[in-house]
C-alpha positions in Angstrom: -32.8 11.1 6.4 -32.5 13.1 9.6 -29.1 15.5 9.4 -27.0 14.0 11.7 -27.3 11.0 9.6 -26.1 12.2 7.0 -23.3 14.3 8.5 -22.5 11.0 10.1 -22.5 9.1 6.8 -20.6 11.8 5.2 -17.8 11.8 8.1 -17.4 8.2 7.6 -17.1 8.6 3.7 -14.2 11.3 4.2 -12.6 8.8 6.2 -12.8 6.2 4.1 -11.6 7.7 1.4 -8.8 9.2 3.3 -7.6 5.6 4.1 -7.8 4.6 1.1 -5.7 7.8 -0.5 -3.2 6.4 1.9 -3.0 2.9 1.5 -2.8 4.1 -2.2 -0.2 6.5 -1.8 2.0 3.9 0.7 1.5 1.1 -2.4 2.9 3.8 -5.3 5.7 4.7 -3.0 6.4 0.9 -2.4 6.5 0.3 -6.1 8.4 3.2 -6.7 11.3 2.4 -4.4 11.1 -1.3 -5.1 11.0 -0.3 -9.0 14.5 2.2 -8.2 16.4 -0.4 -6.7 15.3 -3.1 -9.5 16.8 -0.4 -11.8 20.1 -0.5 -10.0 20.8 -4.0 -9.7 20.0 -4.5 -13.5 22.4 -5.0 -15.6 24.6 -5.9 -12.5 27.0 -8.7 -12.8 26.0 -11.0 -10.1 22.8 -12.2 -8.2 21.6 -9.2 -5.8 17.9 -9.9 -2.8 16.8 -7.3 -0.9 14.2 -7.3 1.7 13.7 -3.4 2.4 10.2 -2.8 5.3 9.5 -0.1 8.1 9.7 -2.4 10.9 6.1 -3.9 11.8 5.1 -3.2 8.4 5.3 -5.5 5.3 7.9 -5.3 3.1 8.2 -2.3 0.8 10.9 -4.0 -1.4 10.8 -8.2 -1.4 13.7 -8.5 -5.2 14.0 -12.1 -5.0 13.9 -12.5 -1.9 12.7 -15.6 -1.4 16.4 -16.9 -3.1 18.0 -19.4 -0.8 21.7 -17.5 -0.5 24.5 -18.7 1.2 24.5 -17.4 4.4 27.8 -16.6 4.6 28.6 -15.0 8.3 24.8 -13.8 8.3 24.3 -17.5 9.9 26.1 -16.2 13.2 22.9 -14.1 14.4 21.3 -17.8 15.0 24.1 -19.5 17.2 23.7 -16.3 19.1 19.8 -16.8 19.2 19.8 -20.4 20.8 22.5 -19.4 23.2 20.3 -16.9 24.4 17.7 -19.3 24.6 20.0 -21.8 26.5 20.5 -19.1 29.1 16.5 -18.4 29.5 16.4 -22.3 30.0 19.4 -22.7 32.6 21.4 -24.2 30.4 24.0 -22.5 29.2 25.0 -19.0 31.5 26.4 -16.0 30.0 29.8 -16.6 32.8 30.0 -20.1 31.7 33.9 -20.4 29.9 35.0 -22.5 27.1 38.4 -23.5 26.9 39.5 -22.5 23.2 40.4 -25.1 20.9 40.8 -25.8 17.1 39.6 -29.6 16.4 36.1 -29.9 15.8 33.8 -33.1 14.9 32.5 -33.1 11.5 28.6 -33.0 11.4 29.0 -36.4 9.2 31.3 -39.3 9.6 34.0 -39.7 12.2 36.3 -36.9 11.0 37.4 -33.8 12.5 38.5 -30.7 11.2 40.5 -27.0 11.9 39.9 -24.1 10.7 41.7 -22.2 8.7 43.0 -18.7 10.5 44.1 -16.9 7.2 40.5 -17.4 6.4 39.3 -15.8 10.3 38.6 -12.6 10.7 40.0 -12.2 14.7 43.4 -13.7 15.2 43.4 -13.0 19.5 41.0 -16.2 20.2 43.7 -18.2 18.2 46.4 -17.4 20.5 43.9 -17.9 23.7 44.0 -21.7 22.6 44.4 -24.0 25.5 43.1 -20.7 28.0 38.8 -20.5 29.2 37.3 -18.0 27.8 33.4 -16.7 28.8 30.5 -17.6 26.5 29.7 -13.3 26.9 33.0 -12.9 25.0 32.5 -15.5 22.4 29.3 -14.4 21.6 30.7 -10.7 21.5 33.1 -11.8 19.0 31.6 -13.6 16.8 29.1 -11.2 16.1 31.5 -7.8 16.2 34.2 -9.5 14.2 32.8 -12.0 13.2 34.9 -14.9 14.6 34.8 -18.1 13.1 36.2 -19.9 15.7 34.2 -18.0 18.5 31.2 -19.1 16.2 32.3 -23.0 16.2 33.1 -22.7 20.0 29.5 -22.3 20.8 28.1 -24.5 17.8 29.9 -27.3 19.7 28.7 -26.1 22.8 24.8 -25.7 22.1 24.8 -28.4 19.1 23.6 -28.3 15.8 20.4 -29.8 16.1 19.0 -27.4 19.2 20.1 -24.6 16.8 17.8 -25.9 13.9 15.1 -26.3 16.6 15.5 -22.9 17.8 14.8 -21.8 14.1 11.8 -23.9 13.8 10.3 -23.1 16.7 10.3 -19.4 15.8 8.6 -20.2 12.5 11.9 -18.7 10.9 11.0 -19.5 7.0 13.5 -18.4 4.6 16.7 -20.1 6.9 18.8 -23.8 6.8 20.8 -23.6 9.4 23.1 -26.7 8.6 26.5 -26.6 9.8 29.8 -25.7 11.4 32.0 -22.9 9.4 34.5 -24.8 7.1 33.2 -28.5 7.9 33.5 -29.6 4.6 32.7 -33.4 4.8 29.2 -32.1 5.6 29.2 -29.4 2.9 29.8 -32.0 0.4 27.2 -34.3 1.5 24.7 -31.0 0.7 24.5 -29.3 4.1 24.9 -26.1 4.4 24.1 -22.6 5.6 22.1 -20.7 3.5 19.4 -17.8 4.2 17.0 -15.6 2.4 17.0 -12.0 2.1 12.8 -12.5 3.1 13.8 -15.3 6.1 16.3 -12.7 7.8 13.9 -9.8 7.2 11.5 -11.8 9.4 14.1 -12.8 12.0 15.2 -9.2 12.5 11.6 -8.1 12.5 11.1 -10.2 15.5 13.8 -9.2 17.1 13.0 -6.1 16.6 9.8 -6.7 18.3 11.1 -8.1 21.2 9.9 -11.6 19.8 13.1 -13.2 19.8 13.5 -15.1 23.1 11.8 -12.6 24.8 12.4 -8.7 25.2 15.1 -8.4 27.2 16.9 -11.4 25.5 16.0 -9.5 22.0 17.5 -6.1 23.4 20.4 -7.7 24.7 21.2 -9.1 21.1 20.6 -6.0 19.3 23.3 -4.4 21.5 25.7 -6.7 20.3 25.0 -5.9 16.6 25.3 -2.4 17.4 29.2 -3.1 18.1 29.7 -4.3 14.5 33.1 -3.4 13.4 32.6 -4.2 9.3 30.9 -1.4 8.2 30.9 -1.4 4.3 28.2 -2.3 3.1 24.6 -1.0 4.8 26.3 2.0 6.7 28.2 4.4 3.9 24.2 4.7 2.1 23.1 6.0 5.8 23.7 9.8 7.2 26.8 9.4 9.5 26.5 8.6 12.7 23.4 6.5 12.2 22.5 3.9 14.7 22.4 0.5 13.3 22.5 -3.0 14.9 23.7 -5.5 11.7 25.8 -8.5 10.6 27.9 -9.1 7.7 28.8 -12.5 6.0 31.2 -12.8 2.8 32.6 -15.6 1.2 34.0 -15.8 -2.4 31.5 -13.9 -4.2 29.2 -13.4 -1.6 28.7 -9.9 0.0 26.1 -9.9 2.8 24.8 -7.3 5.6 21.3 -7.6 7.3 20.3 -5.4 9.9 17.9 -2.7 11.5 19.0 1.1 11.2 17.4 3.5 13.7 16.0 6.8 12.4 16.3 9.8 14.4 12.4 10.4 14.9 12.1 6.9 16.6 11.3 5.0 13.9 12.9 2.0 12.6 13.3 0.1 9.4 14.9 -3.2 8.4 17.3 -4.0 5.5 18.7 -7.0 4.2 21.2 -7.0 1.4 22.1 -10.6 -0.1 24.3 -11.6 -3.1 25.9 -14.2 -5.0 28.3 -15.1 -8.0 29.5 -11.4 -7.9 32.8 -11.2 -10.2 34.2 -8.1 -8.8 33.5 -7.8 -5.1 34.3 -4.3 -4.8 31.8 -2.9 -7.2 29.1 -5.4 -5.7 29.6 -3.6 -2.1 29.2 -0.5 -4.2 25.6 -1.5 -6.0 25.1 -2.7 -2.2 26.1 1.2 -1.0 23.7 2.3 -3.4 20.7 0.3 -2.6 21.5 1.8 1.5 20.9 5.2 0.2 18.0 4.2 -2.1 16.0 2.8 0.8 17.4 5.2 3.8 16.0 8.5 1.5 12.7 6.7 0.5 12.1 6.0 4.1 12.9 9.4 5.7 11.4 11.1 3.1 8.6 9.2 1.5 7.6 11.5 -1.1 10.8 11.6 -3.0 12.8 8.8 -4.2 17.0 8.2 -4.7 
């Protein structure tokens, strides 16, 4: 065989090898973080999922993620993702104003319903009742504080069943969007909101990518998130100071927080946090804290593991 060949040959077997040293190195590190956090959660009281992947890359830690959840707040990031698909359309325009009210339709039946505000987390919108307020500032709420009745505004507004289409239409497995917060006739008769930890991993991968809506749209959204003002759960495991766009959702014995978190060489890395039938809330957001730091350290510094 002539020798440039077999220096071609041997160039191509180097580089072979090389990819496969570090496909094999990226799997043990996978299995080693994934194995880490299974070792926190055990033993936990309570149900914990976690989706944990370098954005545009597979997931390095999937812990039953495929678990339908209840979505808790975590639903809000989809009202916000058809109303920015109403304004691509025409339909609905950021300066368009609701007049705040607290009487909604039930899903089911001919009933209606208020919410409760003890159980709200932003008391202003209730005392705007009767007053116009601008779709821009709903959606801002709902998001950053995670307004209930911000979030039912504009679930009346864009309707229920152009929010599920929405979520088909972006081949969003993994998430039942079924209903307004607190409409209990429609809870009862099985609806409801749930989510799982891989079906939001996949959401904020897209959005991530500029694939929800379209780029602009997708950028636009993530600069909401960025203004999130609960911050207990994902951001005390990250350095301080650490860019990341996320929403929260909680109900009795839920704890939830899904978002992207921005590392400071450019790269980015998705993490979504899901529980259920947690006893003591407190120590839950704790194990939650934990599993942050786990997966921050093993993605800035892939050969060691916290």
């Amino acid at each position: 065989m002539p020798m440039f060949r077999v220096g071609a040959v041997l160039r191509r077997g180097v580089a072979t090898l090389m990819i496969m040293g570090t496909c094999m190195m990226t799997q043990a590190h996978a299995a080693t973080l994934s194995d880490d956090i299974a070792k926190t959660i055990q033993g936990q009281p309570g149900h914990f999922a976690v989706y944990a992947a370098m954005s545009g890359q597979p997931p390095q830690v999937c812990l039953n993620c495929d678990d339908f959840i209840d979505a808790a707040s975590t639903m809000k990031l989809f009202v916000m993702d058809a109303a920015y698909d109403s304004f691509t359309k025409g339909t609905l325009h950021p300066q368009d104003v609701i007049v705040v009210h607290n009487r909604f339709h039930s899903l089911v039946g001919t009933g209606s319903f208020a919410l409760d505000q003890k159980e709200d987390s932003y008391d202003p919108l209730y005392a705007a009742i009767g007053r116009p307020v601008a779709v821009s500032e709903l959606l801002r709420v709902m998001i950053q504080y995670s307004s209930n009745l911000a979030t039912n505004l504009m679930i009346e507004r864009i309707g229920v069943p152009y929010i599920r289409a929405i979520v088909a239409a972006q081949h969003l497995d993994g998430i039942r969007f079924g209903r307004m917060i607190e409409d209990y006739d429609a809870n009862d008769q099985g609806i409801h909101n749930q989510v799982s930890a891989r079906g939001l991993g996949l959401f904020l991968q897209k959005l991530d990518h500029g694939d929800i809506v379209g780029p602009a749209q997708s950028q636009a959204m993530i600069d909401i998130m960025k203004g999130q003002k609960f911050n207990d759960m994902i951001p005390p495991g990250l350095p301080p100071g650490t860019p990341v766009a996320h929403k929260t959702g909680w109900v009795d014995g839920v704890r939830n927080d899904a978002g992207i978190v921005f590392l400071p060489d450019g790269r980015h890395y998705i993490l979504v946090m899901l529980t259920k039938s947690l006893p003591d809330e407190a120590a839950g957001i704790r194990v939650l804290n934990r599993i942050s730091r786990q997966v921050h350290d093993s993605f800035v510094h892939p050969s060691t593991n916290g």
